[in-house]
Each structure stands twice: as C-alpha cells, then as structure tokens.
C-alpha positions as CSV (number, residue, x, y, z in Angstrom):
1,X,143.2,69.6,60.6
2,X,139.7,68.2,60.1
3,X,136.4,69.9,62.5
4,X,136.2,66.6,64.3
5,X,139.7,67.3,66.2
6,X,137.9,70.0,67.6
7,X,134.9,68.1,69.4
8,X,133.3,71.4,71.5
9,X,130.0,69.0,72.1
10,X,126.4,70.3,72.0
11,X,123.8,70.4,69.2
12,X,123.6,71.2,65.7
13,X,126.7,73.9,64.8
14,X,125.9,77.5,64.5
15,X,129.5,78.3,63.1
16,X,130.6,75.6,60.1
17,X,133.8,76.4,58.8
18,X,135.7,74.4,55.8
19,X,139.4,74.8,55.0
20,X,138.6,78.2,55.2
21,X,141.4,80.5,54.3
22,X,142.7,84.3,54.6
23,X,145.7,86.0,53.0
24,X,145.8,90.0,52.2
25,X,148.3,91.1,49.4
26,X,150.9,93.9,49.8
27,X,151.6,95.1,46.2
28,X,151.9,91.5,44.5
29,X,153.1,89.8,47.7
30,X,150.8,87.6,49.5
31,X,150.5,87.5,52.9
32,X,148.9,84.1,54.3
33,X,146.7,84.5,57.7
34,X,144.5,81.7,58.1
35,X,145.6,78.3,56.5
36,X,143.4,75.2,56.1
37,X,140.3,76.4,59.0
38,X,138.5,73.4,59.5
39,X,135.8,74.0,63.0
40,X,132.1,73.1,63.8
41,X,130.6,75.6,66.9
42,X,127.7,74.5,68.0
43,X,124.8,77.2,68.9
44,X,124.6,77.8,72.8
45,X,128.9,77.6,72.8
46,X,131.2,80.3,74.1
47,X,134.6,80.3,72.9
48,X,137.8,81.9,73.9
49,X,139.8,82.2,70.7
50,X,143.4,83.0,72.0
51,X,147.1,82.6,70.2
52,X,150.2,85.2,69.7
53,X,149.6,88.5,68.1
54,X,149.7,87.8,64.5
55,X,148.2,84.4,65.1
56,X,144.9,85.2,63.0
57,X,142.3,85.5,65.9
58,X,140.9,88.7,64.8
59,X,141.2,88.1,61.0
60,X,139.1,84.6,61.9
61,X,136.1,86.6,64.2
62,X,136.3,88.7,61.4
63,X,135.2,86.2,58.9
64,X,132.9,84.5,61.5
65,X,131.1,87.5,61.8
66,X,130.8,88.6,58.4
67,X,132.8,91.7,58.5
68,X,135.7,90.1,55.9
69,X,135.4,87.5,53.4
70,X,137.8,83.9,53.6
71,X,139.6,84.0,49.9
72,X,139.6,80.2,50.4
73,X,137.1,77.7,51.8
74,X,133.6,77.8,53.0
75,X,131.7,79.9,56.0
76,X,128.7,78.4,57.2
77,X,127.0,80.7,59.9
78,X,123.6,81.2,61.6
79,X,122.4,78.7,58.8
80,X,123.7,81.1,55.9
81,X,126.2,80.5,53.3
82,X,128.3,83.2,53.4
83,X,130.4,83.5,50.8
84,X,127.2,83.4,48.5
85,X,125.7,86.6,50.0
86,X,126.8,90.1,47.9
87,X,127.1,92.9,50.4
88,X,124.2,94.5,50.8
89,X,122.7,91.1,51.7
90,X,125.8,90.3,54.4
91,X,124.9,93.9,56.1
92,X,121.2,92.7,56.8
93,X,122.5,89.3,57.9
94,X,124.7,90.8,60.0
95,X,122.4,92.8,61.3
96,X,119.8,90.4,62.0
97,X,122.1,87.7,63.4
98,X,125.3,89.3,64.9
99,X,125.8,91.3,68.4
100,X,129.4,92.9,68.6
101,X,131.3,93.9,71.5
102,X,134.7,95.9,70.8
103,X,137.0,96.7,72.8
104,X,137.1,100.4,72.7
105,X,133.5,100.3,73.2
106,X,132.7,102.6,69.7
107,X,129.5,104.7,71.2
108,X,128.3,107.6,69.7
109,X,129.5,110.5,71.4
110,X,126.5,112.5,71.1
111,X,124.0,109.8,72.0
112,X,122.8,109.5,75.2
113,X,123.0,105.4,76.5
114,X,119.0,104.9,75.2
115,X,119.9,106.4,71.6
116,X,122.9,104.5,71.3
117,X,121.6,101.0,72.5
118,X,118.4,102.2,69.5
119,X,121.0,102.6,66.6
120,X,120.8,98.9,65.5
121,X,116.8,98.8,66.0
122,X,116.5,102.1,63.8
123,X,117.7,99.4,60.8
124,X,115.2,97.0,61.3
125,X,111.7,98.9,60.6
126,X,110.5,98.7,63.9
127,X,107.9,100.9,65.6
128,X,108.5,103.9,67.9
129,X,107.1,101.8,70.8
130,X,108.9,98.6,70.1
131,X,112.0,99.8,70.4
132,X,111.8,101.7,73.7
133,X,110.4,98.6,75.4
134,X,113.2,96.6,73.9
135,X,116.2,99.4,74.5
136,X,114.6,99.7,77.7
137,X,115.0,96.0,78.3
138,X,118.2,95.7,77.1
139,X,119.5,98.4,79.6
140,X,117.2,96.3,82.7
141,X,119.8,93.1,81.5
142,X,123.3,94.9,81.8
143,X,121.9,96.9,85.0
144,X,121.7,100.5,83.4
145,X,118.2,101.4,83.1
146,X,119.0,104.4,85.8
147,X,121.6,105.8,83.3
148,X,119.8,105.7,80.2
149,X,119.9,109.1,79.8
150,X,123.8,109.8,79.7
151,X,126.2,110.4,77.6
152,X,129.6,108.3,77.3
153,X,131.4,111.7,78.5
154,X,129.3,110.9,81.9
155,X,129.7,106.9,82.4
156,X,132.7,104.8,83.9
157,X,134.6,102.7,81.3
158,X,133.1,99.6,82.9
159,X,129.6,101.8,82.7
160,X,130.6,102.1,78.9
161,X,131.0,98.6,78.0
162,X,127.4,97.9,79.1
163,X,126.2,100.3,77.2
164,X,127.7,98.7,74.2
165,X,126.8,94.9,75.3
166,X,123.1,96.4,75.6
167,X,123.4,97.4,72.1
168,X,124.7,94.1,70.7
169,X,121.9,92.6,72.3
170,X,119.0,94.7,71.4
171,X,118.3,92.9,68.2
172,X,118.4,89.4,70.2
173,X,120.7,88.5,68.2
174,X,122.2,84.5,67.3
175,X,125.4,85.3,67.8
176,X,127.7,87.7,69.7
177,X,131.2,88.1,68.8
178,X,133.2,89.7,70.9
179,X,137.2,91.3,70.7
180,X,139.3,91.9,73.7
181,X,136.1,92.7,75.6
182,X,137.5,94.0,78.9
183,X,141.3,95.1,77.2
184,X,140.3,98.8,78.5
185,X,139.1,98.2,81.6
186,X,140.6,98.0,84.5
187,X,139.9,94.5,86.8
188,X,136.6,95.5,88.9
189,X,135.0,96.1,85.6
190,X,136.7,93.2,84.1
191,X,135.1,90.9,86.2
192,X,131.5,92.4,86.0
193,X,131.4,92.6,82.1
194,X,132.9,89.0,81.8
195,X,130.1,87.9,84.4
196,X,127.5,89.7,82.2
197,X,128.6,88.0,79.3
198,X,128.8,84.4,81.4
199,X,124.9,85.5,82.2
200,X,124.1,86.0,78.3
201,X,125.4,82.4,77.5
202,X,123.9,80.4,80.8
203,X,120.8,82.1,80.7
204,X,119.9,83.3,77.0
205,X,121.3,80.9,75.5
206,X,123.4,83.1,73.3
207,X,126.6,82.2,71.4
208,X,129.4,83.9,72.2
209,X,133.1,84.0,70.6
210,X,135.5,85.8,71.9
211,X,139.4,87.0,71.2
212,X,141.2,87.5,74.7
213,X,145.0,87.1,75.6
214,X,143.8,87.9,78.6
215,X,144.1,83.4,80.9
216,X,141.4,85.4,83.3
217,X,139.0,86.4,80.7
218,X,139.0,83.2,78.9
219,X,139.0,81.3,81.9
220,X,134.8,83.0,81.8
221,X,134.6,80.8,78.3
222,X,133.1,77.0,78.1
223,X,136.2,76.6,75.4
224,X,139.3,77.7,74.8
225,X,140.4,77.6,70.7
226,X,143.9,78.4,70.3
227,X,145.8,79.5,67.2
228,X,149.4,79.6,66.0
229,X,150.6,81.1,62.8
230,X,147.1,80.7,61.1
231,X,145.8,77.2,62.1
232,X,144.2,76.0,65.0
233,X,146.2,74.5,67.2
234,X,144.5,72.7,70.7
235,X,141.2,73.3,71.8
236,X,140.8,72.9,75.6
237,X,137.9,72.6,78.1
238,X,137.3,75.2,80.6
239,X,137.0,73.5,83.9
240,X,135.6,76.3,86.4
C-alpha cells in the first residue's frame, strides 16, 4: 500500500512513514507486527487508529512516537529522521515534540496535580517562574486550576485524566499521541476528555493520534486509520 491511498488532506505531513516495519523475536522465531507501513499525516490532523487486538495499533503509536524503533523502513516525524537519532537524542526529541496520554493515566502518586503537570518542564531547563505560569496555564486549559493542589488519591478518574492531558501539554508540544484515552473512564468523563482533546486540535492546532476501539471515541477524530493483521487497511472520513 503506497501513502497516497491514504489522502488525510491538509499541509505539509508531520508524520512520514515508509514501508515501515515491526516484528519482535521469541527465542529465534520471528513475530511480524507491522508489514509494509506506508502513511503521510499532515500537522493539524487527528487520527483514530482502530483494528482488532493484535492488529498493530499500539506497536505503530509506538514507533510514531518514538518510544520503539521500526526494524524495517523509515520514520519521518516532527521534521526528524528517526531511525538516525541514538537514544539519548530520541529522549530529548521526545521530550520536546511529544505529549502522551495513557490510558491508566500514570500520575505520580505523591505529587500533587501542579507537581505532576511540572515533571516534564523540570527536563527542559526552565526557570522557577516559567514553569508555574505555564503549569498554571496548562491546568486553566483542562479546567483544573482549583484543584492544583491535590493528589490523584483525591481527584475523580475523569479529574485524573486532565491532570495527565495538562501534562502532555505543558511543553506545547507538536504532537500528542494518545492510547485508549477514556478506556477507564466511565461515559460522563468520556465525553468531556474526548471534547477536551477535540478543543486541543480545533483550537491549538495540535496533532493528535489516537488508538480507540471505542466507534464513540473515534467518532471525536477528523480520521479514522484502520488496521488488520499489520497493514493498513481503509482510511475513512469522520463526518460529524
């Protein structure tokens, strides 16, 4: 399958992939993921990327993100190469261009909401000041600035998943990948944390991908990218 089966529109691409690849090896069996990844994102997109369990979603947001490495192919993102990047230089990219959003929420049990939205700011050198106004913004965008000061113990599940959007945002990031989002939460705060990220995308222009099996939560994304047994199979408009 070639990137131009795949036409998401937009600009320039922020994500370039080229028969990218992925297999892990069980003792000397090899165990083929992705197969043959050929996709152009552009920057300002949010995708859905949705299949069967087993499919490769995660294993490709991986690689997209810079968490795993494609043993095939080539990874264009956020204007980097990166399969030519060694790791210490893919942690500060990743750092500097990627938000993520899990789906357990992964907060720091014994940091309060501020300190936990700070962790990713504390990598970048910036001043005392600096990062209060930005945490402090961060917190004003998900609607949390009154509960800066708790802890995860004390904060909803819905509550919690702000906390961590907050935090992939602090860094105004290029990119915010996201997996199974709301798979914890139950539908009220489904809703508001897929409308939050629908805000992110309209209004900050920020690209999002996202693994859901969830039709409601990618119903929220521009595009829908759909995999089966390691290659893409249909991409599909979302008409709201």
């Amino acid at each position: 399958m070639t990137a131009d089966r795949f036409d998401l529109g937009g600009g320039e691409p922020i994500i370039t992939l080229r028969d990218v690849a992925k297999s892990y090896w069980r003792e000397e069996l090899e165990i083929p993921v992705l197969q043959g990844i050929d996709l152009e994102i552009p920057a300002g997109a949010y995708i859905a990327l949705m299949g069967p369990s087993g499919s490769g979603k995660t294993t490709l947001l991986n690689l997209i993100a810079g968490i795993d490495r494609p043993t095939g192919g080539s990874l264009e993102v956020c204007g980097h190469e990166l399969n030519g990047l060694d790791d210490d230089d893919l942690a500060a990219w990743r750092n500097r261009h990627v938000g993520f959003i899990f789906q357990n929420y992964n907060l720091v049990p014994v940091l309060n909401a501020f300190e936990n939205v700070e962790l990713p700011l504390l990598l970048t050198g910036a001043g005392r000041g600096e990062r209060r106004d930005r945490v402090e913004q961060a917190l004003a965008l998900v609607n949390l600035t009154d509960r800066m000061g708790n802890y995860p113990r004390q904060l909803s599940g819905g509550q919690e998943q702000r906390v961590a959007i907050a935090r992939a945002i602090v860094t105004d990031p290029d990119l915010l990948v996201a997996d199974e989002p709301t798979g914890a939460l139950d539908a009220r705060n489904a809703e508001e944390v897929l409308a939050l990220m629908e805000r992110l995308n309209a209004d900050l222009g920020k690209t999002i991908v996202m693994v859901t099996h969830d039709p409601k939560a990618a119903h929220h994304a521009k595009h829908q990218i759909h995999l089966e047994k390691g290659v893409l199979d249909k991409a599909v408009e979302v008409n709201r």
